[in-house]
C-alpha positions in Angstrom: 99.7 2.9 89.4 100.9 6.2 90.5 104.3 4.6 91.7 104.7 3.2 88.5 104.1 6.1 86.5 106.4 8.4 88.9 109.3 5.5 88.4 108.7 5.4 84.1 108.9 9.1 84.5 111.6 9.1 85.9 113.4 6.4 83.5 112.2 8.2 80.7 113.6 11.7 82.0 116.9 10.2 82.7 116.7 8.4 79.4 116.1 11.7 77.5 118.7 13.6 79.6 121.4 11.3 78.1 120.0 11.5 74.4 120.6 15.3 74.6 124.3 15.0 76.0 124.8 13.1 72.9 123.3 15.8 71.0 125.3 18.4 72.4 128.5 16.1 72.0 128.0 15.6 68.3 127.1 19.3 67.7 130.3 20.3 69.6 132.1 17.8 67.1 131.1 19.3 64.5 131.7 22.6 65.4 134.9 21.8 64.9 135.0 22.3 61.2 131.4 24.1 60.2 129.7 27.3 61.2 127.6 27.4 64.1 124.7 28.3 61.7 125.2 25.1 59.7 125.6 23.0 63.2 123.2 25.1 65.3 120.8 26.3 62.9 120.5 23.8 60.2 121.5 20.3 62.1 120.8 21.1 65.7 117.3 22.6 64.4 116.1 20.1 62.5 117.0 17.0 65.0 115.2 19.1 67.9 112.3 19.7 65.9 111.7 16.3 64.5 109.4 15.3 67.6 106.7 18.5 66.6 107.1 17.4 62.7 105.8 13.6 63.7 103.0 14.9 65.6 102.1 17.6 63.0 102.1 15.0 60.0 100.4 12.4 62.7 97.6 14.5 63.3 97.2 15.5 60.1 96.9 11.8 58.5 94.1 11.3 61.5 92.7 15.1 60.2 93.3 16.6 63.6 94.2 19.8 62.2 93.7 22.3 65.2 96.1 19.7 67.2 98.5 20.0 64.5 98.5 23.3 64.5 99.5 23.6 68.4 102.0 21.2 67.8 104.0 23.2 64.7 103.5 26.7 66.9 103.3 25.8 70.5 107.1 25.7 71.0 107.8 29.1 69.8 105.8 30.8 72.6 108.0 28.6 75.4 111.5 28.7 73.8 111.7 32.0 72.5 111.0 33.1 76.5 111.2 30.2 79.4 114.1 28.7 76.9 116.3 31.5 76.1 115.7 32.9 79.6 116.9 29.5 80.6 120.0 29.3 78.8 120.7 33.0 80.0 120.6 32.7 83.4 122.7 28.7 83.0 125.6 30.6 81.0 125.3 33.3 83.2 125.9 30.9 86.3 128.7 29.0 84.5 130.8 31.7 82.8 129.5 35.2 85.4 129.4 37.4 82.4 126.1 37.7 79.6 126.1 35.8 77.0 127.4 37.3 73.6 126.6 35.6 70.1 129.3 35.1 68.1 129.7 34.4 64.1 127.0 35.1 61.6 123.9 35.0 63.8 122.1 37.9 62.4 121.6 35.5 59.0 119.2 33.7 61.9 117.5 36.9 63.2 116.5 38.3 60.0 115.3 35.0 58.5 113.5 34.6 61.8 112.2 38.0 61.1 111.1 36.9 57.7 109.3 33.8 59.5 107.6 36.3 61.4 106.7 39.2 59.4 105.1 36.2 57.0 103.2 34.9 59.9 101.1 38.1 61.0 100.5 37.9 56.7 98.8 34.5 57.6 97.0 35.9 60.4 95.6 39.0 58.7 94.9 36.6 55.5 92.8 34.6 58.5 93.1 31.4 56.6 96.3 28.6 56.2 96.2 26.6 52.6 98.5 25.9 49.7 98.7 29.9 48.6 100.3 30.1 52.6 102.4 27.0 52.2 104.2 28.1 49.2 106.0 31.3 50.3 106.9 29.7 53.8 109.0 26.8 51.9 110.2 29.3 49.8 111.6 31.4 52.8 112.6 27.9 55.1 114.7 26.8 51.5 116.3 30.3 51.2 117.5 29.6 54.9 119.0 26.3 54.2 120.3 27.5 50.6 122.0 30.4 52.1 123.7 28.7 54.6 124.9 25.7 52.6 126.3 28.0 50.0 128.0 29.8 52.8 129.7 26.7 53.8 131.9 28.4 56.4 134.6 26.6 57.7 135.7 26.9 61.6 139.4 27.4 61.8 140.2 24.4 64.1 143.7 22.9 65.2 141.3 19.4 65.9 139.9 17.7 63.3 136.5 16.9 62.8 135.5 13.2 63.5 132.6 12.8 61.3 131.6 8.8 62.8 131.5 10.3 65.9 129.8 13.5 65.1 126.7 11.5 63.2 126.6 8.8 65.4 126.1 10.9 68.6 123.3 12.8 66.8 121.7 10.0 65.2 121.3 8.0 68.5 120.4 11.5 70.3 117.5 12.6 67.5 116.6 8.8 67.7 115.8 8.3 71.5 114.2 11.9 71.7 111.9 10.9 68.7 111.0 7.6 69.9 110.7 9.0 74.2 109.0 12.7 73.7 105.3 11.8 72.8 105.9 8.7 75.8 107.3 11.5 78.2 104.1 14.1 78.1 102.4 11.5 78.3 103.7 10.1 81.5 104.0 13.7 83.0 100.1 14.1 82.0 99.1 10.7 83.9 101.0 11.2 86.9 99.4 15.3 87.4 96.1 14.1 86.8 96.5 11.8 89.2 98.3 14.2 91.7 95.1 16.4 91.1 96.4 19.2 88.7 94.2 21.4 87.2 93.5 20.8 83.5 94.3 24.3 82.3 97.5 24.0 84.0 97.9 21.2 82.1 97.7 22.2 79.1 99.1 25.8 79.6 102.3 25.2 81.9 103.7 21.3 82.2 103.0 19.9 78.2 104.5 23.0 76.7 107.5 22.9 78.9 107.7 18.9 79.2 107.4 18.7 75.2 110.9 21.1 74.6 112.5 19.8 77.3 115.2 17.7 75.3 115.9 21.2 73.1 116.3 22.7 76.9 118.7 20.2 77.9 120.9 20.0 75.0 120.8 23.8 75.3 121.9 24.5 78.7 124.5 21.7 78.2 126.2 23.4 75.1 125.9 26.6 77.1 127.9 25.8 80.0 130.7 23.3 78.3 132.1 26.2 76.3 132.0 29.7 76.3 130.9 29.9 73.0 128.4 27.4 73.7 125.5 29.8 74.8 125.7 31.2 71.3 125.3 28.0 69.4 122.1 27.4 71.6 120.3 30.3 70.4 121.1 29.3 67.0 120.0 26.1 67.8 116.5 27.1 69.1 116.0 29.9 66.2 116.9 27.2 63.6 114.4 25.0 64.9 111.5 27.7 65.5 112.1 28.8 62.0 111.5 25.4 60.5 108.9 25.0 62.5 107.0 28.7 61.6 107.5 27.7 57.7 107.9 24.0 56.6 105.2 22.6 59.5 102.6 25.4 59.2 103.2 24.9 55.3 102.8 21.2 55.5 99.1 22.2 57.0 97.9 24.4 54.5 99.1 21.8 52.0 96.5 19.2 53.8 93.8 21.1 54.4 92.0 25.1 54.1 91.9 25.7 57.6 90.2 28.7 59.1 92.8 30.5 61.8 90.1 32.2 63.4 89.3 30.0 66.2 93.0 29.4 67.1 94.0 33.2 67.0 95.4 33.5 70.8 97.6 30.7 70.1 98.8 31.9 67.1 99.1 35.5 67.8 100.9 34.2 70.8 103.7 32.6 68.5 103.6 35.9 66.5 104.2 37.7 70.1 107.1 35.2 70.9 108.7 35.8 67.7 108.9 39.3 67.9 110.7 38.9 71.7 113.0 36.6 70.1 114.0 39.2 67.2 114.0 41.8 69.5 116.0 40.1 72.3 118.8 39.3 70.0 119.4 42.5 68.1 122.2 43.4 70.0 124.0 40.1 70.3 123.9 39.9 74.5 121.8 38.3 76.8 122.7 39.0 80.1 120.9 37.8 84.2 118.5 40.6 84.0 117.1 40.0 80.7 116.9 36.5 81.1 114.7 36.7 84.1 112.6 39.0 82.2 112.1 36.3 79.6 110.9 33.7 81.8 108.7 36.1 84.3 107.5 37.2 80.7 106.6 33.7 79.4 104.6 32.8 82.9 103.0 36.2 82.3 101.7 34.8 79.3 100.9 32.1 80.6 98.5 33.9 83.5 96.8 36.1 80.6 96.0 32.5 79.3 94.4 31.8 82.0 92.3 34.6 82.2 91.2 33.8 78.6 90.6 30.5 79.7 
């Protein structure tokens, strides 16, 4: 049993590895002609974060709202540290130099400061319903507005190869949807079986294992061009935007749901927003504050524990 799970795993991971190359390949297409905010934040973010929104609206149908919650919030706390630090340190081995945004990213900082200025109003309000839900898809469709009517256009001596572009993401978002739930779950079998604690569990390998396409695709992007890195960050503050507004709003659209008994996990997104703000303000991410990120996150991760 344990051989079989070890040898699905690892079909699975190389299966998933692919899907995000051919996410990264049609976001590097269409790069050619759009913004990195369009491709990164809008595009990139919504097909990385379409595994979180099936669980959220899955758990919600079965009225598992504290699982939904985790699964619309989770990611913020491990991308917005372990990912970015990631990404940091990858460019940083590639390229030897910190990584620099480039374009209009600070349309992407302050909406994600929006996101998370309106989040600590959710947590002081201590409740998530329908008067939560309606400012959040107010601020996640003044993201997408703004940058649509931006529509800026990449000068490019290639032209963009639209097929191409769509096919590579559909069959990317497609394989990622269909594989993540069926990955973490794999990756939980086989560590229970190996003997590993619960709590690190639940703490350390599914928050990691359930980003890890986002990861991929990431370091990818970051290390085929140098403007790559960039169009990560985008990518992963695109997502974690949707997923702060449109997923937390789709909760307090099913349901009145008290915040109080979830409170470190939330107030740990809040905390991982504010790094990712903060992090970005200057445009550069260099070795050093990339390992801070990720000793950071685990950091975290051990006052979790304590908690726990």
């Amino acid at each position: 049993m344990l051989m079989y799970d070890i040898l699905a795993l690892s079909a699975i991971t190389v299966i998933l590895g692919l899907a995000s190359e051919a996410l990264a390949r049609g976001a590097e297409e269409l790069e050619k002609g759009l913004s990195q905010g369009i491709v990164g934040g809008l595009v990139l973010g919504l097909l990385t974060s379409l595994p979180e929104t099936i669980f959220v609206v899955v758990a919600l149908l079965n009225e598992k709202f504290s699982v939904a919650l985790g699964s619309a919030i989770g990611g913020n706390v491990v991308l917005f540290t372990f990912g970015v630090g990631l990404v940091g340190l990858a460019y940083f081995w590639k390229w030897r130099t910190k990584l620099r945004m480039v374009g209009d990213y600070k349309v992407e900082n302050r909406f994600l400061l929006l996101t998370t200025l309106s989040l600590a109003g959710v947590i002081a309000y201590g409740r998530l319903n329908m008067w939560d839900a309606i400012p959040l898809l107010l601020i996640y469709s003044g993201y997408v507005g703004y940058r649509l009517r931006a529509g800026e256009k990449r000068n490019s001596e290639g032209e963009v190869n639209k097929r191409k572009a769509v096919l590579y993401l559909l069959l990317g978002a497609a394989t990622i949807v269909a594989l993540s739930d069926l990955f973490v779950n794999y990756l939980y079998d086989t560590a229970v079986t190996l003997g590993v604690p619960p709590v690190w569990l639940s703490l350390v390998l599914t928050p990691i294992a359930s980003e890890i396409e986002e990861k991929v695709s990431a370091i990818r992007l970051a290390t085929s061009h140098a403007e790559g890195g960039s169009l990560a960050i985008v990518s992963f503050i695109g997502s974690k935007i949707e997923n702060a507004t449109v997923l937390l709003a789709l909760i307090g659209i099913f349901t009145d749901f008290d915040l109080h008994p979830a409170l470190p996990e939330v107030i740990s997104a809040l905390i991982a927003n504010v790094i990712g703000v903060v992090t970005l303000l200057d445009g550069k991410l260099g070795a050093k504050e990339s390992v801070m990120l990720i000793v950071l996150y685990f950091a975290m991760i051990y006052f979790s524990f304590l908690y726990y």
